[in-house]
C-alpha positions in Angstrom: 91.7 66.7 87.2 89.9 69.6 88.8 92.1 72.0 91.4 90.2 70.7 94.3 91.1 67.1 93.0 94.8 68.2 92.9 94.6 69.6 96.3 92.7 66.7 97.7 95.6 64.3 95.8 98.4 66.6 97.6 97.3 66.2 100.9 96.5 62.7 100.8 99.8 62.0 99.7 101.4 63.8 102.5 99.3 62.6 104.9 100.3 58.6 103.3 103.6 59.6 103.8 103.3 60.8 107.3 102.0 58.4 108.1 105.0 55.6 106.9 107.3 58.2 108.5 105.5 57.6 112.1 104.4 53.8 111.4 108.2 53.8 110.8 109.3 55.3 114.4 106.6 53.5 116.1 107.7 49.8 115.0 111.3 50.3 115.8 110.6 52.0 119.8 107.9 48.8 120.4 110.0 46.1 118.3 109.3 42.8 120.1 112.1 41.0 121.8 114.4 44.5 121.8 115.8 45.9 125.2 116.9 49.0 125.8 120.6 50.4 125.5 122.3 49.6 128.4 123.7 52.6 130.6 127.3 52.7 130.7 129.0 53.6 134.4 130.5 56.8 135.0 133.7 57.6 136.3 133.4 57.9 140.6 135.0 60.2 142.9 135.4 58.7 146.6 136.3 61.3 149.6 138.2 59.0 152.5 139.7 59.4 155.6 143.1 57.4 155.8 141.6 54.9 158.4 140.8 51.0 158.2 137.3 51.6 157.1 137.9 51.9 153.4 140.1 48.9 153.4 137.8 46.9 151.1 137.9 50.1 148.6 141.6 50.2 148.3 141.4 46.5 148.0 139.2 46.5 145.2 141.6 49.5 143.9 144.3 47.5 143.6 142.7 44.0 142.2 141.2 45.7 139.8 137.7 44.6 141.0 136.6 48.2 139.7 137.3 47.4 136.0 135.9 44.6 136.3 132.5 46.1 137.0 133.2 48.2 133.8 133.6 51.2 135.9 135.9 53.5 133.8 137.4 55.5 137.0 137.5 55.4 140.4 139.9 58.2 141.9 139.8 58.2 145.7 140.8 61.4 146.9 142.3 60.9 150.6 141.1 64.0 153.1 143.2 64.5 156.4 139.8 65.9 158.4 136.4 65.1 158.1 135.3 68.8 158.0 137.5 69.0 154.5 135.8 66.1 153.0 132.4 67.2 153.5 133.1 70.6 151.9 134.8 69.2 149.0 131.1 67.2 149.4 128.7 70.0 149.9 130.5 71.6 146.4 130.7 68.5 144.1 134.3 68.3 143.8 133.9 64.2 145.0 130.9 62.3 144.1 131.1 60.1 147.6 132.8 59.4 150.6 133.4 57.5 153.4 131.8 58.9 156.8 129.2 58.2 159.3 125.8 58.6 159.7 126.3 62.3 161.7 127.8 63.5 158.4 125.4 62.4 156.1 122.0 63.6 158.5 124.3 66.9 158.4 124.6 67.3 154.9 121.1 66.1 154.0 119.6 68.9 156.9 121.6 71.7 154.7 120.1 70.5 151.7 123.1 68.5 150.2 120.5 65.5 149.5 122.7 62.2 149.8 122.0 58.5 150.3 123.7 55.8 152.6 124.7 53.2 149.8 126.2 50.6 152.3 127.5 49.8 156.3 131.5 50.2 156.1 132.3 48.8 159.4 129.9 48.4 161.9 127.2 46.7 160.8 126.8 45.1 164.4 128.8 45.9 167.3 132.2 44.0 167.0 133.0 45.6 164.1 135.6 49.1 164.4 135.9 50.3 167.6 135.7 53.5 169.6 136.4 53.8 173.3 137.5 55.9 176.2 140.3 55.5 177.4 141.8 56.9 180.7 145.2 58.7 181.0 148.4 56.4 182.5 148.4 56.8 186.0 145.2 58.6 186.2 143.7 55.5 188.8 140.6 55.8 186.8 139.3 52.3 185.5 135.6 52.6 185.2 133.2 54.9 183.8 131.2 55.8 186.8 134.5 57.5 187.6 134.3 59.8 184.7 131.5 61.5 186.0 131.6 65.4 186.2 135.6 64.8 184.4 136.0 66.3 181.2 136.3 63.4 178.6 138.2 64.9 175.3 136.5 64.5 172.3 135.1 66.2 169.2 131.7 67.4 169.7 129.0 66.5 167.3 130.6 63.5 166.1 130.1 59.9 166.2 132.8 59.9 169.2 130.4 62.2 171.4 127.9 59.9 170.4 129.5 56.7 171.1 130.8 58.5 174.6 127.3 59.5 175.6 126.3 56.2 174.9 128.7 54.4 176.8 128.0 56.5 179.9 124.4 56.2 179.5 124.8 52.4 179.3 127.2 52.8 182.7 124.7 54.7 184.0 126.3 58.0 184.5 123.6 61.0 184.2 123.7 63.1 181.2 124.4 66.2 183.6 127.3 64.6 184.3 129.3 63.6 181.2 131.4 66.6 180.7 132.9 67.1 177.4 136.3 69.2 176.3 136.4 70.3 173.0 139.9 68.9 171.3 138.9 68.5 168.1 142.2 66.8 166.7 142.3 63.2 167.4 146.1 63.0 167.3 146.4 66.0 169.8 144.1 64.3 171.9 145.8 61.2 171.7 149.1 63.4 173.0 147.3 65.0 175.5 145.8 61.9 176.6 149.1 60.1 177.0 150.9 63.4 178.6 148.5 63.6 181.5 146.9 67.0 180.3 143.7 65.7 179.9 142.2 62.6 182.2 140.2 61.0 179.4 139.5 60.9 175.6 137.1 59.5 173.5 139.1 57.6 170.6 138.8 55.6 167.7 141.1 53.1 166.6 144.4 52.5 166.1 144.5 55.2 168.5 142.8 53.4 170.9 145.3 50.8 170.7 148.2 52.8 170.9 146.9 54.3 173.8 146.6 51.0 175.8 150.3 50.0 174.3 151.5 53.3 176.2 149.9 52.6 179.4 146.9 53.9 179.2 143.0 52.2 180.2 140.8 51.4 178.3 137.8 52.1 180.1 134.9 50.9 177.8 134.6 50.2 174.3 132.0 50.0 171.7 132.6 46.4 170.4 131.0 45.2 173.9 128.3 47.6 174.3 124.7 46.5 174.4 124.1 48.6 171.2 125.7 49.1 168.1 126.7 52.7 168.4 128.8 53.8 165.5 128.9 52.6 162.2 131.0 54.3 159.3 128.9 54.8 155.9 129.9 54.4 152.4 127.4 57.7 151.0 127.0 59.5 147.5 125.1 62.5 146.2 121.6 62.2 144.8 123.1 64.4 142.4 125.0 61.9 141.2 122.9 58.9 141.8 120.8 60.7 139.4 122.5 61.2 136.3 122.8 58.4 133.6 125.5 56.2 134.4 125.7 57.3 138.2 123.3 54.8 140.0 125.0 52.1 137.7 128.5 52.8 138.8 127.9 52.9 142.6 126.2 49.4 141.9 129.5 48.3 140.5 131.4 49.7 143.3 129.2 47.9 145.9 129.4 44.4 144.1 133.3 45.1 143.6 133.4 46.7 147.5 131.8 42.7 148.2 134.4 40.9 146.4 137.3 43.0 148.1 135.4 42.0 151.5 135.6 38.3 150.9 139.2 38.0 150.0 139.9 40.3 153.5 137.4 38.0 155.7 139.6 34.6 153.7 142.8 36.1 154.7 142.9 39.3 157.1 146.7 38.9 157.0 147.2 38.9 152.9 146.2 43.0 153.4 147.6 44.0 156.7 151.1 45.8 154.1 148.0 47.7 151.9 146.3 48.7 155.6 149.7 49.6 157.1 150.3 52.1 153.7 147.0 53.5 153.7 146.0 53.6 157.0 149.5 55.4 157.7 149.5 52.7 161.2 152.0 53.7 163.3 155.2 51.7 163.2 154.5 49.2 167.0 151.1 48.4 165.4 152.4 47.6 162.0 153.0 43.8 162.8 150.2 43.2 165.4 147.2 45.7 164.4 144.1 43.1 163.9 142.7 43.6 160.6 138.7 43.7 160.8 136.2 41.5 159.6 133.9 43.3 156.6 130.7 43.6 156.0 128.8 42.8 152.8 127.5 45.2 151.5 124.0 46.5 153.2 122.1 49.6 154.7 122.2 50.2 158.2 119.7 49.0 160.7 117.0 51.6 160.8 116.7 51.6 165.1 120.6 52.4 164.5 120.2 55.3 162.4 117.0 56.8 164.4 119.0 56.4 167.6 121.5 58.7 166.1 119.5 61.3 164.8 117.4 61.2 167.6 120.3 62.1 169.6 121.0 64.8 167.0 117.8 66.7 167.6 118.7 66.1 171.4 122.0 68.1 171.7 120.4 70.8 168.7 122.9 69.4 165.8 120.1 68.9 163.2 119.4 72.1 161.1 115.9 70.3 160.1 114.2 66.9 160.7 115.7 64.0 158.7 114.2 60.9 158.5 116.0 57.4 158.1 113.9 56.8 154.4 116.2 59.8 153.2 119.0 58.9 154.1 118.9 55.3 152.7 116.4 56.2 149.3 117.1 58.3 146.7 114.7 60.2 145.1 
């Protein structure tokens, strides 16, 4: 055999062999009748407030709904302000929480992209409830009356919101709904029920309480014409995003629907968990009415562009934000 011949048999050879090699890698990738490896969830950190709205969570929690979705962890980390959670947000120290639609448009304008995975309570108006309620012996008992008073609230929440929508629906001129800044629904609430202030936006139990202690209970959101506030189950694109993220939020929302049938069977089999980890104050502890749930679903788009619309209106919004981010992640 000549050199050339040699050389010739060499590369042939290699090239034969190369070729088994990638034949090889090419049968097992495109075998027929083979699936891909299944993604296995990741642990999930969940930011919430300790009100009723993560109810079906802590129910879930406890029934061990969330091992049943093969979830490995779910740690919720309780915040005692909203302005805490969303930092501990903004820097990745929880994966998701439990807010409104305020807080997520927010967060998305300062480029913490997020999406709205589910309605918490709300999803049409009976559920939750925010109101206004007037001071005990104040004489006021409609909302035409509050015109030009300062209401106490928290501005640039869903309680402004919910306020400016109740007035609007009452009729009372934007010029003439007059807010004062107490930011601290529990001072408020004191406030409220000491005289010092004439009226507050609140959210329940406090709204309750309130009307326990003499107080009136002006409007509410469960009767208004639209469905003003809705609280949000959201988690980080970030998160969403890696392998195992989108998988585990699925698990929480089909274990979050589970916990939400066995509430809606038997409100009262709960009302001990919601009385721990709502932290309801002891006269509400035996006659606080436990919600009705939602299954799982996004929020109505008119309800989310009413809110941001008002956003841009009072100058809250950093940048536009549309309802497609907020409820698609990308």
């Amino acid at each position: 055999m000549t050199r050339t011949s040699r050389m010739l048999a060499v590369v042939l050879g290699a090239l034969l062999l190369a070729g088994v090699a990638l034949g090889g890698c090419s049968s097992s990738a495109t075998q027929p009748g083979t699936t891909p490896a299944k993604v296995a969830p990741l642990p999930v950190r969940i930011g919430t407030l300790p009100t009723e709205d993560s109810l079906p969570l802590w129910v879930a929690e406890q029934r061990g709904y969330f091992a049943t979705e093969g979830i490995p962890k779910v740690e919720m980390v309780e915040f005692q302000s909203a302005q805490e959670r969303d930092a501990a947000f903004a820097s990745g120290a929880i994966d998701g929480f439990m807010g409104d639609i305020i807080a997520a448009a927010n967060l998305e304008a300062s480029g913490k992209h997020n999406t709205i995975t589910t309605v918490m309570l709300g999803a049409d108006p009976t559920q939750g409830r925010f109101g206004i309620a007037a001071a005990p012996k104040s004489g006021i008992t409609t909302l035409s009356a509050l015109a030009n008073v300062p209401v106490g609230t928290s501005s640039a929440t869903i309680q402004e919101y919910v306020l400016d929508g109740l007035m609007s629906e009452a009729g009372v001129a934007t010029s003439a709904v007059k807010v004062e800044e107490v930011k601290k629904v529990p001072v408020r609430f004191e406030l409220l029920m000491a005289g010092k202030i004439k009226a507050a936006a609140l959210p329940e139990p406090f709204l309750t309480l309130a009307e326990q202690g003499g107080a009136k209970i002006v409007a509410d959101d469960t009767k208004s014409a639209a469905n003003l506030s809705q609280t949000v189950l959201v988690f980080s694109n970030d998160y969403l995003n890696r392998p195992g993220g989108s998988q585990a939020v699925e698990g929480v929302l089909k274990a979050w629907d589970v916990a939400v049938n066995d509430i809606n069977k038997d409100p009262n089999a709960y009302r001990a968990l919601l009385v721990q980890k709502a932290k309801l104050p002891k006269p509400l502890e035996s006659v606080y009415k436990v919600n009705v749930y939602p299954a799982h679903q996004l929020p109505a788009k008119a309800d989310v562009d009413a809110v941001l619309a008002w956003m841009k209106s009072k100058g809250y919004l950093k940048s536009d934000v549309t309802y497609e981010q907020l409820t698609v992640t990308k």
